[in-house]
Steps between C-alpha positions, in 0.01 A plus 500: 500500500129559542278254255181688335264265332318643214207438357377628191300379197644716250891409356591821431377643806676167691826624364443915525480433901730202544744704310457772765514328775838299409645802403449602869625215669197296533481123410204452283306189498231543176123334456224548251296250661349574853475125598895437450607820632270439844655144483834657531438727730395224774815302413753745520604822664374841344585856642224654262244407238385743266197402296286523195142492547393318203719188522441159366301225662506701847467859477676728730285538752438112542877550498537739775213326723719151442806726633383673787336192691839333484697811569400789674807683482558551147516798278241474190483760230221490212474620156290534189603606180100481396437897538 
């Protein structure tokens, strides 16, 4: 089973996609905070990240920059609920 990490500062939006994803198949890891999800992400092995850009202490583009210089070969997806 593929592993998505997700990061995403609002709850309800946290659950909205995790709740999609599981529903097809996916195994959803879950952050709010961009420091612990990139901490997880060079610890353990991630098919795909998909990722809020207005996270907590790191924001998603620190958290995509921390990402891509450790692995080149891995698909990142952004979002933004902010309009």
């Amino acid at each position: 089973m593929d592993k998505i990490l997700l990061a995403e500062s609002s709850s309800l939006i946290r659950k909205i996609i995790s709740s999609q994803l599981e529903e097809n198949g996916f195994e959803v890891i879950s952050f709010s905070d961009g420091r612990d999800a990139a901490e997880f992400v060079l610890k353990n092995k991630i098919s795909c990240i998909v990722s809020d850009t207005n996270l907590k202490t790191v924001s998603g583009f620190q958290f995509a920059f921390i990402v891509k210089k450790s692995f080149k070969k891995i698909y990142f997806f952004t979002t933004d609920t902010y309009g």
